[in-house]
PARODO-952851 format. One record per residue (C-alpha): residue number from 1; residue in three letters; chain; z, x, y. Coordinates in nm, 4 decimals, padded with zeros to 6 digits. Layout:
N
(site NUM,'ALA','A',(Z,X,Y))
...
This chain:
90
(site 1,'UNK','A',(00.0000,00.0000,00.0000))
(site 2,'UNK','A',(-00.1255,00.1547,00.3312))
(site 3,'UNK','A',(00.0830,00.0560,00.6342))
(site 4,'UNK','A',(-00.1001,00.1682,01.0278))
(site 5,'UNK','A',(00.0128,00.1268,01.3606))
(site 6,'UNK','A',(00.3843,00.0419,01.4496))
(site 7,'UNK','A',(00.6474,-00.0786,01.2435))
(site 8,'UNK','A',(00.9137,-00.2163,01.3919))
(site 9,'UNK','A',(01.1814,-00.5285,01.4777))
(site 10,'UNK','A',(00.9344,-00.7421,01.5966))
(site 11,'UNK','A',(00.7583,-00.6852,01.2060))
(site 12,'UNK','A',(00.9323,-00.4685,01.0063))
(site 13,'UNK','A',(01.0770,-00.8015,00.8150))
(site 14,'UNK','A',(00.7392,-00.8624,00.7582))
(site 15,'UNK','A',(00.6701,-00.5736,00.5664))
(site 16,'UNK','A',(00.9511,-00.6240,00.3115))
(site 17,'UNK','A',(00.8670,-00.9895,00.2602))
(site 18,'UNK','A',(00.4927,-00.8231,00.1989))
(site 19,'UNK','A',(00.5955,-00.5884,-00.0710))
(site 20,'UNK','A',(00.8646,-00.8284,-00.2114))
(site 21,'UNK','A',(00.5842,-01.0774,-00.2521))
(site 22,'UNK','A',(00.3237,-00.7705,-00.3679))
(site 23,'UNK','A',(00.5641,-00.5967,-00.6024))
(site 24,'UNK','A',(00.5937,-00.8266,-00.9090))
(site 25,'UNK','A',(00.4438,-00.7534,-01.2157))
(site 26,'UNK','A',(00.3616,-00.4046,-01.1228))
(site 27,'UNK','A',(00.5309,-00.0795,-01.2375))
(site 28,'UNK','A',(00.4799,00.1604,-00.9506))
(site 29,'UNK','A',(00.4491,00.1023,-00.5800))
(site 30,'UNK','A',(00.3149,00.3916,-00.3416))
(site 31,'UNK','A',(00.4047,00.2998,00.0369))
(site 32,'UNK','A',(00.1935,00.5108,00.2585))
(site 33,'UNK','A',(00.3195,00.4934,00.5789))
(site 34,'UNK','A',(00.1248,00.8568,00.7459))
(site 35,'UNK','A',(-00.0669,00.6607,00.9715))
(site 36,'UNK','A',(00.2233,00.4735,01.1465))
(site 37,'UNK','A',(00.2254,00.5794,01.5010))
(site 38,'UNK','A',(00.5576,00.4113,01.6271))
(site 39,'UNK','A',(00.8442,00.3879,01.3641))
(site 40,'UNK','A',(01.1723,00.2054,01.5138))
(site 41,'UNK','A',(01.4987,00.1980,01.3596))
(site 42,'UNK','A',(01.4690,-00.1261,01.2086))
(site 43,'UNK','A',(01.1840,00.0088,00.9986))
(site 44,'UNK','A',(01.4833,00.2400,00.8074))
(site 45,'UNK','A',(01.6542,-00.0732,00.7245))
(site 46,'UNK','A',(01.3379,-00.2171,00.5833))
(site 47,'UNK','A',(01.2609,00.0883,00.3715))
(site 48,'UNK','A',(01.6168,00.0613,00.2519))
(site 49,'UNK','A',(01.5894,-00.3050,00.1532))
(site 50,'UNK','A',(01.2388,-00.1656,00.0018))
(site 51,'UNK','A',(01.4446,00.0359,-00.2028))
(site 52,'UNK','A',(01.6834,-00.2794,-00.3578))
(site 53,'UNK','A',(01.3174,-00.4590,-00.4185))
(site 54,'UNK','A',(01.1616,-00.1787,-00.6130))
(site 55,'UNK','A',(01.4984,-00.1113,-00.8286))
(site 56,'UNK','A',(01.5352,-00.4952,-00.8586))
(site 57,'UNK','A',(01.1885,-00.5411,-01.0080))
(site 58,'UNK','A',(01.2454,-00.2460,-01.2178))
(site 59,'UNK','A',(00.9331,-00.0283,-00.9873))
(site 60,'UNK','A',(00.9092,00.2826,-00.9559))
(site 61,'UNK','A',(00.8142,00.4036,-00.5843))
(site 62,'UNK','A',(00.6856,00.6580,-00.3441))
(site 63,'UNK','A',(00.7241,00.7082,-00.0314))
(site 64,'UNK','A',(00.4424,00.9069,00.1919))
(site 65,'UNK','A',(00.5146,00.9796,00.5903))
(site 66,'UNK','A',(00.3761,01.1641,00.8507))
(site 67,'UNK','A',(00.5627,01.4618,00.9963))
(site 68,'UNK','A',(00.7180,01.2618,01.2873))
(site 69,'UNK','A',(00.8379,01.0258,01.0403))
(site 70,'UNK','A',(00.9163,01.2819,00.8099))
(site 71,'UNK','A',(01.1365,01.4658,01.0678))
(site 72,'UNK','A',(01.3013,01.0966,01.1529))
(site 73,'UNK','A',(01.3860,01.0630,00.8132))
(site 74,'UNK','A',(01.5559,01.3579,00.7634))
(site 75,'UNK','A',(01.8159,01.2587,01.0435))
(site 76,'UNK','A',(01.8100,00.8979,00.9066))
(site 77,'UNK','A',(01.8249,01.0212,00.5266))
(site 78,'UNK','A',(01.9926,01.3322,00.4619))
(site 79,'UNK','A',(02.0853,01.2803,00.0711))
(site 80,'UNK','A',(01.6770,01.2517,00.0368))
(site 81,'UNK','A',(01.7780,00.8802,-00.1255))
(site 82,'UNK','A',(01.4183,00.7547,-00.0279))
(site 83,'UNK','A',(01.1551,00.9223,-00.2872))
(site 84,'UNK','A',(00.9445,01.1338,-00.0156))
(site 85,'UNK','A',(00.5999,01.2592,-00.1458))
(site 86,'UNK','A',(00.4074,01.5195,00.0329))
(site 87,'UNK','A',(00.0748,01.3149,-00.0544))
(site 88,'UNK','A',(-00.0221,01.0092,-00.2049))
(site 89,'UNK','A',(00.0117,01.0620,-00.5745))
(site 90,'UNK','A',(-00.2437,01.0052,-00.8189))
């Protein structure tokens, strides 16, 4: 799943009701978020939530960010609990 452009609280809810909807019946889900040019703090939440989804459905997931993001993340997430991939994986 590709996101682009901005994710924050006026959609971020929006893109965990996507993948909540999206997620069913498969095994793996690959979230690439490298060409999101505005990422608010509300989007953390929603990755988080993202997280409970995938391990509710029993999905594996990756997580692939441009290095803004990247660098955001590593303040927001500093016991690496989201699964960060350098690229999107085959």
């Amino acid at each position: 799943m590709t996101v682009r452009g901005e994710v924050d609280a006026a959609n971020s809810r929006a893109l965990s009701e996507y993948v909540e909807r999206q997620i069913a019946g498969w095994p793996r889900l690959v979230l690439d978020l490298s060409g999101v040019d505005f990422f608010g703090t509300s989007g953390f939440s929603t990755l988080h939530h993202i997280n409970v989804i995938c391990a509710q459905y029993r999905a594996t997931w990756a997580l692939v960010v441009g290095p803004q993001l990247r660098r955001f993340l590593k303040i927001c997430d500093p016991d690496n609990l989201l699964p960060l991939e350098e690229s999107v994986p085959n």
